[in-house]
C-alpha positions as CSV (number, residue, x, y, z in Angstrom):
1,X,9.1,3.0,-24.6
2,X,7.5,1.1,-21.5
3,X,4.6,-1.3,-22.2
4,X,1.7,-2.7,-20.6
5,X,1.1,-6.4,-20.4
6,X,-2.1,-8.2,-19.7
7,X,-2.4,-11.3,-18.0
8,X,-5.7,-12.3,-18.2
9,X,-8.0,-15.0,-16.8
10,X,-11.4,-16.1,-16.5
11,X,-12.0,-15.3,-12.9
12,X,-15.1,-17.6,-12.5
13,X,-12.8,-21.1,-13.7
14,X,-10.3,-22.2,-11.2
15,X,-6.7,-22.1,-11.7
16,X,-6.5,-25.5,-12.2
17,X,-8.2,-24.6,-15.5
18,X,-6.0,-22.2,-16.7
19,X,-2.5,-23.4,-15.7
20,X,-0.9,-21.4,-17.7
21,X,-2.0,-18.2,-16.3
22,X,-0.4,-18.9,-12.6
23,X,0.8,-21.4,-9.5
24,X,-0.2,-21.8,-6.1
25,X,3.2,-23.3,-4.9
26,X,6.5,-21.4,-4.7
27,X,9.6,-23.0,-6.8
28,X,12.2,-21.7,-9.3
29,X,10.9,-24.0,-12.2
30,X,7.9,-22.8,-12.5
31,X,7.7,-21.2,-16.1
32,X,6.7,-17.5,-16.2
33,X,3.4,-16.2,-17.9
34,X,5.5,-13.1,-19.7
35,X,8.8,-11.5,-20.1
36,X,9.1,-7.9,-19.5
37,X,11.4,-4.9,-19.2
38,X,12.6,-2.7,-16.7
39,X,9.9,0.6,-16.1
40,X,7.2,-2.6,-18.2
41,X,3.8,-2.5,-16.2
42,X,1.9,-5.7,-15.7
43,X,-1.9,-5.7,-14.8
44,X,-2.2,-9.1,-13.0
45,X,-5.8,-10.6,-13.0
46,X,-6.2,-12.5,-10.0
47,X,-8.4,-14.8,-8.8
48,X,-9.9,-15.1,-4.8
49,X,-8.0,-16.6,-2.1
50,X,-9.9,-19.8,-2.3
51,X,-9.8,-20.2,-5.6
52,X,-13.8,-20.1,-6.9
53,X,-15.0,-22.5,-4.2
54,X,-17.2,-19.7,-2.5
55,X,-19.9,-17.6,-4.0
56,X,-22.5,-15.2,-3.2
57,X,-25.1,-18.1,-2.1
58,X,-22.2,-20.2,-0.1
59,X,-23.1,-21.0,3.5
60,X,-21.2,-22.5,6.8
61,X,-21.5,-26.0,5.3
62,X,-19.7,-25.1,2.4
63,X,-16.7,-23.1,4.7
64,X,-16.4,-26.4,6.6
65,X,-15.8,-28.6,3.2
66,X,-13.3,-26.4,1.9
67,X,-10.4,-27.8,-0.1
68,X,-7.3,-25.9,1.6
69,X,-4.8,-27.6,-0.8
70,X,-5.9,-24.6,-4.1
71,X,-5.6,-21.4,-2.0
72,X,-3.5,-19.1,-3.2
73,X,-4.2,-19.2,-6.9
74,X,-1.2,-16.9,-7.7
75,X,-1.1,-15.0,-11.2
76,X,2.4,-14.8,-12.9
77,X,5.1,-15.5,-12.7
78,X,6.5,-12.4,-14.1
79,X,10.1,-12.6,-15.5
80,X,12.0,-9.4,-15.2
81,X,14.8,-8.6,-17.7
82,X,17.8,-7.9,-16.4
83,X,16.9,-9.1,-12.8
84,X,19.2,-11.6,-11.0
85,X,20.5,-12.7,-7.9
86,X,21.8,-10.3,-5.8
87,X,20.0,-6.9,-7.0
88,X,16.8,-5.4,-5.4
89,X,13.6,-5.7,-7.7
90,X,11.4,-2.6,-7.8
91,X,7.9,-2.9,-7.7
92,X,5.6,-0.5,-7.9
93,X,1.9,-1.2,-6.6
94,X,0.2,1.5,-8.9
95,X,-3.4,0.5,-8.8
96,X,-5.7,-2.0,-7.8
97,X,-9.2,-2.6,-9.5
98,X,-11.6,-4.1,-6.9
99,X,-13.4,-7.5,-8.7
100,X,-14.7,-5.7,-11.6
101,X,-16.5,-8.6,-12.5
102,X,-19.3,-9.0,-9.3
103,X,-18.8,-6.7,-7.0
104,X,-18.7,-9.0,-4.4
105,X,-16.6,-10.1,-1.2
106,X,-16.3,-12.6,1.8
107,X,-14.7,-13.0,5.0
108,X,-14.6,-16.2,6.5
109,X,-13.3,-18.7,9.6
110,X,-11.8,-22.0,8.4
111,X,-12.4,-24.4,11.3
112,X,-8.6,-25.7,12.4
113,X,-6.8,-21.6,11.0
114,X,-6.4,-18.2,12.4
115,X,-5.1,-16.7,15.4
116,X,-7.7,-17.8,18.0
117,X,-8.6,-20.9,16.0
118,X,-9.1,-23.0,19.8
119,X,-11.6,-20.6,20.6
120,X,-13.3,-20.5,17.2
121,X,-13.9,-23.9,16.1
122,X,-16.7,-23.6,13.9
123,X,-17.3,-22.3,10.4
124,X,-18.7,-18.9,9.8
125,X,-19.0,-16.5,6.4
126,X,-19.9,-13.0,6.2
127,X,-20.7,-12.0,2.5
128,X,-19.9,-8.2,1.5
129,X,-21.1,-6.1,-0.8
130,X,-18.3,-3.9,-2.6
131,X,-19.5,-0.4,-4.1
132,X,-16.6,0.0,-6.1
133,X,-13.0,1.5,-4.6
134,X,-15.3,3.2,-1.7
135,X,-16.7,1.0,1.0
136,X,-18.3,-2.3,1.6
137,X,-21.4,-3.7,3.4
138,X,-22.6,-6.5,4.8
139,X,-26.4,-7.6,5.7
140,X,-25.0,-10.1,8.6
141,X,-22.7,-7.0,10.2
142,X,-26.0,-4.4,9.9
143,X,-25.0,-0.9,10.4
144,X,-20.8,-1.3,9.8
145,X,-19.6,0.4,6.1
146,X,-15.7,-0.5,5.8
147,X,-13.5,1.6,3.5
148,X,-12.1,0.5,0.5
149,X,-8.1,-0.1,1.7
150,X,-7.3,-2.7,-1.3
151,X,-3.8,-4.3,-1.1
152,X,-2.5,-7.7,-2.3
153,X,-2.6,-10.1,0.4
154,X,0.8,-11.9,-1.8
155,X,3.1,-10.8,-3.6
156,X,6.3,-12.3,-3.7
157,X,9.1,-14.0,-5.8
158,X,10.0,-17.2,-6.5
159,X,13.2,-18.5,-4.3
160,X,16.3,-20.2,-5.2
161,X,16.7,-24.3,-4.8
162,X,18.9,-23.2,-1.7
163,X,16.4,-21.1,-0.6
164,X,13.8,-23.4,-1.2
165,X,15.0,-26.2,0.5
166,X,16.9,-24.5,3.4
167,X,13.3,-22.8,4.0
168,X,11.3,-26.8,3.5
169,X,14.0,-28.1,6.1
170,X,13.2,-25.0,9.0
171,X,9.5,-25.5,8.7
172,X,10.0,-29.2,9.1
173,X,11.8,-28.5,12.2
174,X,9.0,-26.2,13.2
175,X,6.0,-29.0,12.7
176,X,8.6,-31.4,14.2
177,X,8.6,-29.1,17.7
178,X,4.9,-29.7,17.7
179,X,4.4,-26.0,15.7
180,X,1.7,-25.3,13.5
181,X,3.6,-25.8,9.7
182,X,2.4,-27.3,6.5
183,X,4.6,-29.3,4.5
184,X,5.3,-29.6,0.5
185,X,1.1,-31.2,-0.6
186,X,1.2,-32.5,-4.6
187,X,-2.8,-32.4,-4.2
188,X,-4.2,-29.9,-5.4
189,X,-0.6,-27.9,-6.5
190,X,-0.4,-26.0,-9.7
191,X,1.4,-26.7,-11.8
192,X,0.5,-30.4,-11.3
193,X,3.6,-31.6,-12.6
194,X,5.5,-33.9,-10.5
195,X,8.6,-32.4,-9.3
196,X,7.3,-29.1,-8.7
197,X,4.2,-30.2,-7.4
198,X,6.7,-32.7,-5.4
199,X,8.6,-30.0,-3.8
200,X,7.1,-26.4,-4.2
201,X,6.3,-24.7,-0.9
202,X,3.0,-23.7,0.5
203,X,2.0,-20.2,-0.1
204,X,0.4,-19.7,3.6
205,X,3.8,-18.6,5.6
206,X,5.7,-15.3,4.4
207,X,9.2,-16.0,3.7
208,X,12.6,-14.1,2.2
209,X,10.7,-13.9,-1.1
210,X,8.0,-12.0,0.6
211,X,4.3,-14.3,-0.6
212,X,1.5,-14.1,2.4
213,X,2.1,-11.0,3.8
214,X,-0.9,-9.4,4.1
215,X,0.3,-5.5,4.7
216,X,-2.2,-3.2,4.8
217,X,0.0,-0.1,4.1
218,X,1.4,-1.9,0.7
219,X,-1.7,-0.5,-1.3
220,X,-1.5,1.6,-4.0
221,X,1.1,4.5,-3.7
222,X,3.4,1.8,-2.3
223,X,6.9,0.4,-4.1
224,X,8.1,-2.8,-3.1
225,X,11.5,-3.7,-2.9
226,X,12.5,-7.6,-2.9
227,X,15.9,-9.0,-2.8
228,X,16.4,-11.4,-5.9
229,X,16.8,-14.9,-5.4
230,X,16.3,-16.2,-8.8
231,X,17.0,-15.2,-12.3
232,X,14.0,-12.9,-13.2
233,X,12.9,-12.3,-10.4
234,X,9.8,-14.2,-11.2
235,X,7.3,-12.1,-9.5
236,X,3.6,-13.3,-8.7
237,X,0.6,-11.7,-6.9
238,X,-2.9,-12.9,-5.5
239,X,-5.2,-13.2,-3.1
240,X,-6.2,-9.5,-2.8
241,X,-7.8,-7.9,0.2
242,X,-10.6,-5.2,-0.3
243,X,-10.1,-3.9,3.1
244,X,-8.6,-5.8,6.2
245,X,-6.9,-5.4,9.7
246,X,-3.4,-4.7,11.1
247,X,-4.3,-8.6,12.2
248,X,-6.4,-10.3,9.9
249,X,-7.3,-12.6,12.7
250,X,-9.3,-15.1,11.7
251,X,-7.2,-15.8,8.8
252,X,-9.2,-14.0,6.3
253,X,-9.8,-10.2,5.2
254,X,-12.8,-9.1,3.2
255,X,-11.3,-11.1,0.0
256,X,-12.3,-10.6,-3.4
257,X,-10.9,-10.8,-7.1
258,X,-9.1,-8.2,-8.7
259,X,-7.0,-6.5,-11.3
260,X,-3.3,-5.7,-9.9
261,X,-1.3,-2.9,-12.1
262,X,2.4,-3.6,-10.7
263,X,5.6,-1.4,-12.6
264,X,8.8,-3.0,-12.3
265,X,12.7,-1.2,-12.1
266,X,15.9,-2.8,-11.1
267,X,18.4,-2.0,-8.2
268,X,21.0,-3.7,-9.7
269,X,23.5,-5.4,-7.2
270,X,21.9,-3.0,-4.3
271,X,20.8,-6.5,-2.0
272,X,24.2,-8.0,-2.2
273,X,25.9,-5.0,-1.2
274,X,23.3,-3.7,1.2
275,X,22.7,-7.2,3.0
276,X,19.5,-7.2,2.1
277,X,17.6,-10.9,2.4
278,X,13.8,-9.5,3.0
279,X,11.3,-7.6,1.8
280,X,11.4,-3.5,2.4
281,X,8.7,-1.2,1.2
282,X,8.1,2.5,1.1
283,X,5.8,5.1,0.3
284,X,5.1,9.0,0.0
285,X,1.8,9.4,1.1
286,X,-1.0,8.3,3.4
287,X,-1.9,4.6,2.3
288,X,-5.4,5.1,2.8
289,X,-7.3,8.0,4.0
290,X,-5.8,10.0,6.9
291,X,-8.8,9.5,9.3
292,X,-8.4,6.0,8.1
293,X,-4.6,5.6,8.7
294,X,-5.0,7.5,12.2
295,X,-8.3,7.1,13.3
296,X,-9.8,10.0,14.5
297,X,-12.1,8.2,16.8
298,X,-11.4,5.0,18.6
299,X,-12.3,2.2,21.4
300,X,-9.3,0.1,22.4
301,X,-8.6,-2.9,24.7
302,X,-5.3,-4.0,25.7
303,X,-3.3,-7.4,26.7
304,X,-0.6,-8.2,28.8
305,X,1.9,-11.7,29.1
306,X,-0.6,-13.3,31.5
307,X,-3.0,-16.0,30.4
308,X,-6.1,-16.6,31.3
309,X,-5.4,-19.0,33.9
310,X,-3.2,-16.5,35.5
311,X,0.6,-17.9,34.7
312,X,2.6,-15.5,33.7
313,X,4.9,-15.7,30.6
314,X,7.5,-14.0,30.0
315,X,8.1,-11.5,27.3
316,X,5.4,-13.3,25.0
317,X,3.6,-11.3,22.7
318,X,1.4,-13.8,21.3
319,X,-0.3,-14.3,24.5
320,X,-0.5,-10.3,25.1
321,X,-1.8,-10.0,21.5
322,X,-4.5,-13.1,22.0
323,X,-5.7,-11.6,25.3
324,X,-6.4,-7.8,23.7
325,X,-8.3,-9.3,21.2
326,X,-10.3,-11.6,23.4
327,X,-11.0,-8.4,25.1
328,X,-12.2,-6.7,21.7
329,X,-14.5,-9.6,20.9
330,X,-16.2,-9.2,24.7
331,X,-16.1,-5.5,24.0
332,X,-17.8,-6.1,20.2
333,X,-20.1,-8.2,22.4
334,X,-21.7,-4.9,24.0
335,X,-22.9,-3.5,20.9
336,X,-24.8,-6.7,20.2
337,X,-22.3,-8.7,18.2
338,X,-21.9,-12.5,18.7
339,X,-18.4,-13.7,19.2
340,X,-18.4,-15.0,15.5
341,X,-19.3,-11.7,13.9
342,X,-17.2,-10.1,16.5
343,X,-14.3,-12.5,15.4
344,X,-14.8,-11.3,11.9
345,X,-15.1,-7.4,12.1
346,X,-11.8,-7.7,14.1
347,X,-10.2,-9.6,10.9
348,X,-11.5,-6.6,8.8
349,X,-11.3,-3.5,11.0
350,X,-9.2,-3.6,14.1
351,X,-5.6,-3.0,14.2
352,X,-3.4,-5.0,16.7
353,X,-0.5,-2.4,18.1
354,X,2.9,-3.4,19.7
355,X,2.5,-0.6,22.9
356,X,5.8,-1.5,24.4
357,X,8.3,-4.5,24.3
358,X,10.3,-3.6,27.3
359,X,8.9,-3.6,30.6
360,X,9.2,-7.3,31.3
361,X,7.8,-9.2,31.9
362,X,4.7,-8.2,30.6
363,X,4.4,-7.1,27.0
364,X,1.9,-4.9,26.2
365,X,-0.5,-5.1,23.1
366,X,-3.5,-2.7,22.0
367,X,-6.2,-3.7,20.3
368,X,-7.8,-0.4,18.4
369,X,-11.3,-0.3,16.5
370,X,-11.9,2.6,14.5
371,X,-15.3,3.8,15.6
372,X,-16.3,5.9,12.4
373,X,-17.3,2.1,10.8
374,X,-20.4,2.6,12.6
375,X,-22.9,4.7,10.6
């Protein structure tokens, strides 16, 4: 008969308190929490993206003396039975418990991170208040409710040494062409001990294994599917979003603590044979409320290749993307917003679309905000 495991923490002690209840580094040694079997369902409790160092009281002085080097406190790893190299691991998102211990959640810009971080350089928090699975509020965003759309900002698997390393080399290559990439950081890594502090990846980038991908649509309802890397699969989930955009541009969603109920099943051999090196997903119903998925009533700016100082790129949808949601934050700026609050409701609300990729050279992006937040 299946079973139901339990990993539990203390959600007000940091990770580094409880080592044995998760990582926030990726690497093949690290030891997993539990063992489980095939159709097994874990209920992960996870921690927030920063790892405790926020609060309801916080303030912009405490954003700007954050300690990146914790974020990502990761519950797990789970070991899979069965699971190894070359099969497809199964996972099941079948609910998600929004922090049932303070209903509370934050959104925040990190001087130096997200999307538009030249044009933002200062600290800023917005502090939610979470009724439940339903909506959330904010006294410094007055008269915006956003819907409850939780989903787990990572979940991923632990890579292979090959994988690992081929992966450490790339994003050396990327810093090395002047790109923004953090290396392997022993401060602050869990587990502290040398080696895998030493050479475990940073959880910010996605990768093969999945991690930071911050999908909206993956919430519960959704199944996973991961291409195996390692024996076990090792599979490990945190830094869960209450609600956030098909963006989350200034590097943060409405974050909060959670309980994660993942069920696990085995493809076996179906990645090897299918050619399968990243992560699929699917689903069989709406991933969040239809007027929610497809807004029924909407404002949208859009961007082309052509930036601000009028040269045109070519094909580039970073710049396209940057220039629709400049013109969201002037737009946000009507309806008496500052840019910062502006900045933020994007992160939460707006959903960047890809309109076309092929009239060159201009690439086109939309910007969409769904107007119903408004009461």
């Amino acid at each position: 008969m299946p079973k139901e495991h339990i990993i539990a923490i203390d959600p007000f002690k940091p990770l580094a308190e409880e080592p044995r209840t998760g990582h926030n580094r990726w690497h093949e040694g690290i030891q997993p929490v539990v063992e489980v079997d095939p159709g097994d369902t874990v209920v992960y409790e996870t921690r927030d993206a920063f790892d405790g160092q926020l609060n309801a009281g916080s303030t912009e002085e405490d954003v700007a003396q954050l300690d990146l080097n914790p974020v990502h406190p990761l519950t797990g790893p789970v070991y899979v039975k069965g699971a190894e190299p070359g099969d497809l691991l199964e996972v099941e998102l079948v609910d998600i418990e929004a922090d049932p211990w303070e209903q509370w959640g934050y959104t925040i810009q990190v001087p130096g991170f997200g999307f538009l971080r030249e044009e933002f350089p200062d600290p800023f928090i917005i502090h939610w208040r979470l009724h439940g699975n339903e909506y959330a509020e904010s006294e410094q965003l007055p008269g915006v409710r956003i819907r409850c759309n939780p989903h787990p900002g990572t979940l991923g698997i632990a890579p292979s040494a090959e994988l690992r390393q081929r992966a450490m080399k790339r994003e050396e290559e990327v810093a090395g062409r002047d790109g923004f990439a953090l290396p392997p950081e022993p401060a602050g890594a869990v587990p502290g001990e040398e080696k895998l502090a030493r050479e475990g990846l940073r959880t910010i980038p996605p990768r093969e294994t999945a991690g930071n991908i911050d999908i909206k649509q993956i919430s519960p309802g959704a199944t996973v599917l991961l291409p195996v890397y390692t024996e076990g699969g090792l599979v490990s989930t945190g830094d869960i979003h209450y609600a956030q955009g098909d963006c989350e541009a200034c590097g943060t969603a409405i974050e909060m603590r959670s309980r994660v109920h993942l069920r696990f099943q085995i493809r076996k051999g179906e990645a090897e044979s299918r050619g399968i090196r990243d992560l699929q997903f699917f689903r069989d119903d709406y991933f969040t409320a239809p007027e929610l998925a497809a807004p029924r009533r909407f404002f949208a700016t859009t961007g082309i290749s052509v930036r601000k100082d009028g040269t045109n790129e070519s094909e580039d949808l970073t710049v396209a993307a940057r220039n629709a949601l400049l013109n969201m934050i002037d737009h946000l700026g009507t309806r008496g917003l500052d840019r910062q609050q502006a900045y933020a409701l994007c992160s939460v609300a707006v959903d960047l679309r890809i309109s076309q990729v092929v009239d060159v050279p201009n690439l086109l992006v939309s910007a969409l905000l769904p107007l119903d937040i408004f009461m």
